[in-house]
N, C-alpha and C positions, 0 to 999 in steps of 0.2 A: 504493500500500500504506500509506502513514504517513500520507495524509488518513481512511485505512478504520480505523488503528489507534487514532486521533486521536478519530474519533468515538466509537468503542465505549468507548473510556476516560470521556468525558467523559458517555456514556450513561450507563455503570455508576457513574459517582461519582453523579450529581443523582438520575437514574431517573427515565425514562417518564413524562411526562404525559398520560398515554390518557383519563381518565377524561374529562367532562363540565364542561364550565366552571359548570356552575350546579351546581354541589354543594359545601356548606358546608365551611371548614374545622374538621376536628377541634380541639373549643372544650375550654378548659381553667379545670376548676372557679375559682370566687375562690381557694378555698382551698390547690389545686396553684398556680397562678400565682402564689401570696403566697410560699411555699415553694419554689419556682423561682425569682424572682425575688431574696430572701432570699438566700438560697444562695449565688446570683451574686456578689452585693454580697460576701458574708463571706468567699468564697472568693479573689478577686480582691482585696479587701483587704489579704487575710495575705499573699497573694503578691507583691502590690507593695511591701508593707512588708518583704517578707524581702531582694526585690532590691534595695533601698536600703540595707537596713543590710550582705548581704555584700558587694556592690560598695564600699559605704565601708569596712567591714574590710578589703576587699586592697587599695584604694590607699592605707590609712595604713599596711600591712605593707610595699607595694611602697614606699613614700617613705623608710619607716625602712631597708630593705637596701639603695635608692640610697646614702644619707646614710653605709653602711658599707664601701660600697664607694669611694664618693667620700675618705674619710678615708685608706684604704689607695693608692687612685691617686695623693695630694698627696703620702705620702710616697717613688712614686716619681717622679713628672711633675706639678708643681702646674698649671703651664700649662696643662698635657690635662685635669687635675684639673677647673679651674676653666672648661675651657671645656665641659667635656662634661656637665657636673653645675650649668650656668648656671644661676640662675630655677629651681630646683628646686620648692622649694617651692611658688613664688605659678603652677607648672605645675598642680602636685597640687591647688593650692585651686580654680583655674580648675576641674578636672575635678569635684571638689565641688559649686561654684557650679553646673555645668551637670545635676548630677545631681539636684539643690534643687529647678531649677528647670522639670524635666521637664516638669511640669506645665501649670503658666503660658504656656510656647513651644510647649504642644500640638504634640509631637512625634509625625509619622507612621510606625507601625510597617512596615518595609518588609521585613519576612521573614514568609513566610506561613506561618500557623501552621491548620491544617482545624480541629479545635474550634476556634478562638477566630472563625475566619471564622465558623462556624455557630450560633455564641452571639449574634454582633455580630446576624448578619442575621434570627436568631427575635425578635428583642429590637425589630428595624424593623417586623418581620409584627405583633407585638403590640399597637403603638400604637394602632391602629387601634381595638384593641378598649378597649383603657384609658383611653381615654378619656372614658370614662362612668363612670370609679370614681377618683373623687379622690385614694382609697387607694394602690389600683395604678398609676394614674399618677406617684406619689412614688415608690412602691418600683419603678418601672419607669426613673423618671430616675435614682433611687439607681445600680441596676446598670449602666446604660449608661453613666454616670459612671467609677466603680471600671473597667469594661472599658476605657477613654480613657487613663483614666488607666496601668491595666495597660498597654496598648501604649506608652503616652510611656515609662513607665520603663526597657521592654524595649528598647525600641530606643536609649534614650540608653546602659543597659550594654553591649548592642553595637558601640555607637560608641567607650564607654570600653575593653572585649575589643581592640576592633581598633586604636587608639591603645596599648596596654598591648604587645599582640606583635609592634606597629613597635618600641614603646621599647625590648622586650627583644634584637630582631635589631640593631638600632643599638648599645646597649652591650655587645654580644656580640661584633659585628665590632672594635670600639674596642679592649675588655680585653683582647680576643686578642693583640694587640702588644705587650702586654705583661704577656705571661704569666700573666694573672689569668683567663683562661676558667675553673678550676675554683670561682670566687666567683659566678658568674652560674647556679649549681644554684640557691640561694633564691629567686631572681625565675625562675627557671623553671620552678619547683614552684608559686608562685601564680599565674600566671598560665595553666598545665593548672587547676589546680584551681578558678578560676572559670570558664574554660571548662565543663567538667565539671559546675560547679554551675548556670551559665543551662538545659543541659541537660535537668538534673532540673525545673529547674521548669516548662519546656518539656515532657516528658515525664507532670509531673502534670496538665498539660490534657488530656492523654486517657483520663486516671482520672476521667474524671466520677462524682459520687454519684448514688446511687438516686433521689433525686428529681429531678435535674437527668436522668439517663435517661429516667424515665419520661414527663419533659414535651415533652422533645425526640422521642420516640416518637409521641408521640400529635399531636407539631406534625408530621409526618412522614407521618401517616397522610391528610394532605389534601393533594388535588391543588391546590389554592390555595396553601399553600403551599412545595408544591416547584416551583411555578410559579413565585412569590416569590421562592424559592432562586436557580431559575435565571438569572432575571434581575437580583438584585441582590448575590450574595453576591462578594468577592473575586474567585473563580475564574470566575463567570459575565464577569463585566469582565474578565479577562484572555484569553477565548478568543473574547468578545463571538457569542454564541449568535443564529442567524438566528430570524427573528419563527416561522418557522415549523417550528420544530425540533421532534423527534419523527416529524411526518410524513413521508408515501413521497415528496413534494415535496425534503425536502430533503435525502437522500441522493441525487439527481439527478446524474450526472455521476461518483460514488464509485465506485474498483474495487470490484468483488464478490471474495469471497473464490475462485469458482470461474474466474473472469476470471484472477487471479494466480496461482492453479496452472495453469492453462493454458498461460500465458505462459513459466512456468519449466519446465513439461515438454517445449514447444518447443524451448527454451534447450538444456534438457539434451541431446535428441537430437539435436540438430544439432553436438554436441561430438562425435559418436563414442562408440563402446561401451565405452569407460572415463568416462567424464564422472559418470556416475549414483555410481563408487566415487571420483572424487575431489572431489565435492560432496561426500560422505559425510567424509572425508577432512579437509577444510577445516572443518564442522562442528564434527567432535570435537573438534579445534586449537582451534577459538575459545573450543568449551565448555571446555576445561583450561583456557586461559587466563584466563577471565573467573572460573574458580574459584579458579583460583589468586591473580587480585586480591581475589576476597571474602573469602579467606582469610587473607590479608595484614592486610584495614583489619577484617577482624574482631580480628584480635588486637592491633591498633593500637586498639581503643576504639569501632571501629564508626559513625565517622562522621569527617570530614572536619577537623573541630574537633581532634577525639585525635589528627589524625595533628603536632599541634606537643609531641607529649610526649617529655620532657627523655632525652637519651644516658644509660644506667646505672642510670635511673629505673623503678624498682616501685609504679606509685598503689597507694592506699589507697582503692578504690572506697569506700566507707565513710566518708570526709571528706566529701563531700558529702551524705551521707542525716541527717534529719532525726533530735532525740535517739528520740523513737518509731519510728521505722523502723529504727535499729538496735538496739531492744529485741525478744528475741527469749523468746517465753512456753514455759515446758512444763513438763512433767508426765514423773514419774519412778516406778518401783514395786519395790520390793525385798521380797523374801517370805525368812522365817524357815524354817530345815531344819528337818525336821517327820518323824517316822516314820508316818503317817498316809495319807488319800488329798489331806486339806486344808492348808493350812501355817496354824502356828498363829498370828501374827499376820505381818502385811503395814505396811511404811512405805509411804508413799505421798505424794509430797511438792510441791509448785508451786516452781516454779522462774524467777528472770526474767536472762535475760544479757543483757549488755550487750557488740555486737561493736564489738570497737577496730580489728579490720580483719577484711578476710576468710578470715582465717588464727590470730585468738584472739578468745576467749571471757572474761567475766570475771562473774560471776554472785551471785546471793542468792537463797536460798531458807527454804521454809518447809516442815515435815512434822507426819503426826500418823502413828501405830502406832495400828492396828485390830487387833482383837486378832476369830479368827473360832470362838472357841468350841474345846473340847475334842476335837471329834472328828466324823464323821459323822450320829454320833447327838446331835449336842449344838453345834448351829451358832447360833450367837449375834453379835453383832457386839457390839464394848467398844471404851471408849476406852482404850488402853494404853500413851500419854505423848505427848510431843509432839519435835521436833527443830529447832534452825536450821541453815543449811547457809550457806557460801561455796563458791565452787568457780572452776576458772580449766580451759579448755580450747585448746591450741595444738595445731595442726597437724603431722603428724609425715610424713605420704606418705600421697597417695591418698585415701583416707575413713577412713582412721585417725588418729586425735588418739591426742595425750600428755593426763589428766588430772589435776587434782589439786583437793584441800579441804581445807577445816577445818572442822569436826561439832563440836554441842554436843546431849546426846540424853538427854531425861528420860526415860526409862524405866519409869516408873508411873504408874499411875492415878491422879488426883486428880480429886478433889470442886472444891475453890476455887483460883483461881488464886492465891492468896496461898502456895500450897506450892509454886511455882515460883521462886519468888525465892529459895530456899535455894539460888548456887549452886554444895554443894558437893554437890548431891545429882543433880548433873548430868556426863552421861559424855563425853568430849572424843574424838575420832578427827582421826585424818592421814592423807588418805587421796594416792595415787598409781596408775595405772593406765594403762589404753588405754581406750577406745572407739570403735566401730565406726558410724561412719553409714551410712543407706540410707534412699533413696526410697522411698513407697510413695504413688504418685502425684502430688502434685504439692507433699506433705508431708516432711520429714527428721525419721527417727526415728533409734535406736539403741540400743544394746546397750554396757552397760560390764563391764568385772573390774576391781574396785577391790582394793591392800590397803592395811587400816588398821594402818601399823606405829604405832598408840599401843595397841591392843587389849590388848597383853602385859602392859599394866600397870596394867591395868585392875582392878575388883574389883568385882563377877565378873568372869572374862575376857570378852571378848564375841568373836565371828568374828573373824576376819584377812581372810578373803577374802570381800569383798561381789557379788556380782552384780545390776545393775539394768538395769532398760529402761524407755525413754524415749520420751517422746513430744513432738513440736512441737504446739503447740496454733494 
């Protein structure tokens, strides 16, 4: 069964090579190859450059809350002090040193990662061809370069991760004796959160962009090179694939799938006439249980890595995403009460937040008041002032947030922006509220009731109670 289960996996990852060995591989203009190619380079670049500079951020974090730790152990054990916090320093610079020098020592990345195997191995299939365009040749050494490179750096942070969560179990056992375990929270929190953060960047390799899709698609569409694939890619070396794979030859010898029920139907009837309900039985048992582990390391973080997160500890998934990734865009719209069928003008404003975790919001925005004309008979559109907004949203239960802002809201028409600058011809609000989120596919919109307790004192008064809705862009 597990040689039958073995090959169907390794079928459906490569895929069938049926076709005709003389048929061309799907060729890729100069112009996609330059843009593919590109790509690679730029993106592997920024990637390698981020895994240097955070990995050197947490070990100058981790060296400075040694150093704080160590100050509070001398005042009570110098001896334990000085032996356990030896060579501190010329530690941390050694792991510097090797992270410089990633490079130069052409470090081999020993965690498999499926994009990066399949970038490496389109990038050998290409040679071939580029070698008749000088151009492409350079921009083809470029990316395979940056990908080397990428692997030396990953695997050196790895090595750095896994020396980092020795050093934290070693000084964790140590402090304990002496009462200081609640000092080892700081180096416990960096040391999740760069785990957490190799992750994401781990995780951005399978966000490929549009053109890097489409190359890899169209490298995909040829039996030459998924032929290529199977023989040279990572995973082909690890399972080392017979010359004659695909063919009826070399499933020779494999259970069939009707051979293995066969076998267990056997099984079953030779146990007696309860056999059938206590396979059944056993089944279920395994299934609860195997859910009940999924459900476990799901709320642990979801992978093997999360499961070293700190006793008491609530991450901030959000420390690791990028300042753009937790910039979050939208779009809001508040309409003026109107005895009519139309309202007489509408705000409508852009919005950009910034989440500090996944539990508050902290924002700026921008508005303009359109103004829709008098009435059914008399629909026009105007501009009828403009607004800026702050605003701050936390979490209160479930999809309802606590909200709040501060409004500044010209209120008329102008010609030149030079009558904007007056401003005391500008109307201020405070606002406080709820909001309501919801799904509508695969987007978070919402519904707010704002009140502005600065309205009273206004002139003219202006509403108390605002109602808007909102949109995620």
């Amino acid at each position: 069964m597990r040689p039958l289960l073995l090959a169907c996996t390794i079928l459906l990852y490569l895929g069938a090579s049926g076709q005709t060995a003389t048929e061309q591989p799907a060729s890729l203009s100069p112009n996609t190859a330059s843009k593919f190619l590109n790509g690679i380079s730029s993106k592997f670049s920024k990637l390698q450059g981020d895994i240097s500079r955070k990995t050197e951020q947490m070990l100058d974090r981790m060296e400075k809350q040694e150093a704080k730790l160590c100050r509070k152990l001398q005042r009570k054990d110098s001896v334990a002090a000085k032996k356990l916090f030896a060579s501190n320093a010329a530690k941390y610079q050694q792991l510097r040193n090797k992270l410089y020098a990633a490079d130069s020592n052409n470090t081999k990345l020993k965690e498999y990662l499926p994009h990066f195997d399949t970038l490496k191995t389109s990038l050998a299939f290409l040679e071939k061809g580029a070698a008749n365009s000088p151009q492409l040749n350079k921009e083809l050494t470029a990316a395979k370069a940056q990908l080397q490179q990428f692997g030396n750096r990953m695997q050196v942070a790895n090595e750095i991760k896994r020396q980092m969560r020795e050093r934290k179990q070693q000084l964790n056992e140590q402090l304990q004796k002496f009462g200081m375990g609640k000092g080892m929270l700081a180096i416990n929190k960096e040391v999740y959160y760069f785990q957490q953060q190799l992750n994401e960047y781990k995780s951005l390799l399978n966000d490929p962009k549009k053109m890097e899709q489409k190359a890899i698609a169209a490298l995909r569409g040829s039996s030459l090179f998924k032929d290529f694939m199977k023989r040279n890619s990572l995973l082909a070396q690890l399972f080392k694939l017979p010359d004659n794979y695909g063919s009826p030859e070399s499933l020779a010898g494999l259970q069939t799938v009707a051979s293995v029920q066969q076998m267990l139907d056997q099984r079953i009837a030779a146990g007696g006439p309860n056999a059938q309900q206590m396979v059944q039985q056993n089944l279920q048992q395994a299934r609860n249980q195997l859910k009940a582990l999924k459900d476990k390391v799901n709320k642990l973080g979801g992978g093997s890595s999360s499961m070293d997160m700190p006793t008491g500890f609530s991450p901030n998934k959000m420390k690791t995403k990028t300042f753009l990734q937790r910039i979050e865009w939208g779009l809001n719209i508040q309409t003026q009460k109107t005895r009519g069928i139309l309202p007489t003008t509408s705000d409508i404003a852009m919005t950009a937040g910034y989440r500090l975790s996944e539990k508050s919001t902290v924002g700026l925005g921008w508005s303009a008041k359109v103004g829709w004309g008098s009435g059914i008979k008399d629909i026009h559109l105007s501009s009828q002032g403009v607004g800026l907004r702050s605003y701050v949203d936390i979490k209160l239960k479930g999809s309802f947030w606590i909200s709040g802002g501060y409004e500044m809201n010209y209120q008329n028409a102008f010609v030149k922006y030079q009558e904007l600058y007056n401003i005391d011809s500008w109307l201020r609000s405070g606002l406080i509220g709820l909001t309501k989120k919801y799904k509508i596919g695969k987007k978070t919109n919402n519904m707010q009731v704002l009140w502005d307790f600065l309205s009273y004192s206004q002139t003219p008064r202006t509403e108390a109670i605002k109602f808007r809705i909102g949109y995620t862009l």
